[in-house]
C-alpha positions in Angstrom: -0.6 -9.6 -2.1 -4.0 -9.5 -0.2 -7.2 -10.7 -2.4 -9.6 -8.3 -3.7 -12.4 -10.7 -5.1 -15.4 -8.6 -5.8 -17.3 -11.7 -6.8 -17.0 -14.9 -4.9 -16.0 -17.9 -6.1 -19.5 -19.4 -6.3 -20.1 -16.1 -8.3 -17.1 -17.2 -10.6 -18.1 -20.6 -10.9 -21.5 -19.6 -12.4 -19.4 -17.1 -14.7 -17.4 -19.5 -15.8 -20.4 -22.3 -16.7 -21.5 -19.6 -19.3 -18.1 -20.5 -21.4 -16.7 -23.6 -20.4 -18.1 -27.4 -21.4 -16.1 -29.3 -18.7 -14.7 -29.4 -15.1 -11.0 -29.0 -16.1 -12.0 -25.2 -18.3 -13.6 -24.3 -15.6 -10.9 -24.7 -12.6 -8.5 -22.8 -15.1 -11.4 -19.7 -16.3 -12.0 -19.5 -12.5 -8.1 -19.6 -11.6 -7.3 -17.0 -14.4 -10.4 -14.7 -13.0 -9.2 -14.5 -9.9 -5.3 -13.8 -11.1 -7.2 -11.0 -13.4 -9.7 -9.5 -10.6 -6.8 -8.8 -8.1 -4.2 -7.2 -11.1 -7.1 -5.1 -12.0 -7.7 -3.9 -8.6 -4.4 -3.0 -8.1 -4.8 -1.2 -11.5 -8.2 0.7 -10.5 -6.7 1.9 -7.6 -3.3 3.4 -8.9 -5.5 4.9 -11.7 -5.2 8.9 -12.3 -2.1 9.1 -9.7 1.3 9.7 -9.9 4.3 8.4 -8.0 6.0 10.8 -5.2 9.3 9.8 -4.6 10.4 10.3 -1.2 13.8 9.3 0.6 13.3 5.8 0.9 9.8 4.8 -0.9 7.9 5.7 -3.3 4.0 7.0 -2.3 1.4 7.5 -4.9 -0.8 10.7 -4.5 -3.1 12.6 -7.0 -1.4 15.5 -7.7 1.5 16.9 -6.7 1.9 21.2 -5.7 5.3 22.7 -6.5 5.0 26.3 -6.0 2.5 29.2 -5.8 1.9 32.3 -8.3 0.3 35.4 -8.4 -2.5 35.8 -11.0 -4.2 39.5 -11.3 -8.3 39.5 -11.7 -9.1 42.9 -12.8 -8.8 44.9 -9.3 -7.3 42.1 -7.0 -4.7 39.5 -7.2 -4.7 36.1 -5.8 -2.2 33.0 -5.5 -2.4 30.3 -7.6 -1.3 27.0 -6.8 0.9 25.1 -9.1 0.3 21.3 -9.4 1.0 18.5 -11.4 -0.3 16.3 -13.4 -2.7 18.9 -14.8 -5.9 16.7 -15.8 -6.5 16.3 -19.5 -9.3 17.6 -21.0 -12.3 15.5 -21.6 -13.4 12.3 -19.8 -11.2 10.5 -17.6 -9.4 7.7 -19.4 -9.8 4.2 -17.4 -6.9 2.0 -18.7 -7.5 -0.3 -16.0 -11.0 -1.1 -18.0 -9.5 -1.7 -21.2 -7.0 -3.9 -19.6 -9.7 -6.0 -18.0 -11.9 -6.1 -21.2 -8.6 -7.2 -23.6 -7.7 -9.8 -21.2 -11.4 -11.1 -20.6 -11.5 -11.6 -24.0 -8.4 -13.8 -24.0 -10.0 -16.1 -21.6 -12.8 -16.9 -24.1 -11.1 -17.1 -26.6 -8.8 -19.8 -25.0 -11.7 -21.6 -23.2 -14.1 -21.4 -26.2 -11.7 -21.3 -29.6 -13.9 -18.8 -31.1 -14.0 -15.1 -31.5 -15.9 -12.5 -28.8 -19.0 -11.4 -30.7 -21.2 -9.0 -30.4 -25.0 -9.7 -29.4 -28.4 -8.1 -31.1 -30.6 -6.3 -28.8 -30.8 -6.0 -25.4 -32.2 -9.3 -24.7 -30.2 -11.0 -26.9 -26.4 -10.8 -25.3 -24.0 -12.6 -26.6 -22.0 -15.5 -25.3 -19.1 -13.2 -24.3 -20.9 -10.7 -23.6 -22.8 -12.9 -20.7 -19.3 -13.8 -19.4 -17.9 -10.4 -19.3 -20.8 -8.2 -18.2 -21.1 -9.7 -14.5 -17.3 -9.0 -13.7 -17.4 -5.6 -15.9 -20.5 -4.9 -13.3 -18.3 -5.6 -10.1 -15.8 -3.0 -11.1 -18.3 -0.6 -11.6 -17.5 0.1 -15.7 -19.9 1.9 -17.2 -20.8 1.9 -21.0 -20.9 -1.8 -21.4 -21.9 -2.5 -24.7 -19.9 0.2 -26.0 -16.8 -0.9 -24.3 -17.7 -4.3 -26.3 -18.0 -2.9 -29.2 -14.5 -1.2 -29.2 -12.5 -4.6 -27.8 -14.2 -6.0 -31.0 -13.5 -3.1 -33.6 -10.4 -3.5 -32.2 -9.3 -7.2 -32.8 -10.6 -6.7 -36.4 -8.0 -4.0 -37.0 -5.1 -5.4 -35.3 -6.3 -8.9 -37.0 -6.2 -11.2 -34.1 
């Protein structure tokens, strides 16, 4: 598997000072980062397409046209193109984020034996949140805090 670091490993190492209190939490947060980075970059880029299987391998694509039909508009007709997956309505859903939030948070909490928490303001981030935000950056997630926010809700409710 080829690496897709988006950070360097200098970059991790200064990630990984945030959390960790000695050299040997370190050489495993950066290990596990760059185990995690690669998985989710093979997960970003398989997100939102399907597998095609052809004779001998399978080839992912975005959608996949099976046939054509004719819709009438009023005076004309036209042909319609057929295709699946048929996008969902509303926003896309990025599983690939909430994969790489979940498993960010079970590097802290291994590292640091506490809970992720959830800073004040702006200003004020939190401890995890300082970890995560620079690698939730490089894969170009959007609604940080939000996305926080949820990982958190969600521990409480499935009490971990």
């Amino acid at each position: 598997m080829q690496s897709h670091l988006l950070l360097s490993q200098s970059e991790l190492n200064i990630i990984a000072d945030v959390i960790c209190s000695n050299a040997s939490q370190k050489k495993y947060v950066v290990g596990h980062l760059m185990i995690l980075m690669n998985d989710v970059w093979e997960l970003k880029k398989q997100d939102s397409l399907i597998v095609k299987s052809d004779l001998n391998n399978e080839i992912y694509v975005k959608q996949v046209a099976f046939g054509e039909y004719w819709k009438n508009q009023g005076r004309q007709r036209r042909r319609v193109k057929r295709i699946f997956p048929i996008r969902e309505r509303g926003a896309p859903k990025y599983q690939y984020a909430d994969y790489l939030m979940i498993k960010l948070g079970e590097i802290y909490i291994r590292t640091t034996g506490k809970n992720p928490t959830l800073g004040g303001a702006v200003i004020n981030l939190s401890r995890f949140e300082r970890f995560a935000m620079p690698i939730l950056n490089a894969f170009i997630v959007g609604n940080f805090r939000n996305r926080v926010r949820r990982y958190i809700k969600l521990r409480k409710t499935l009490e971990l």
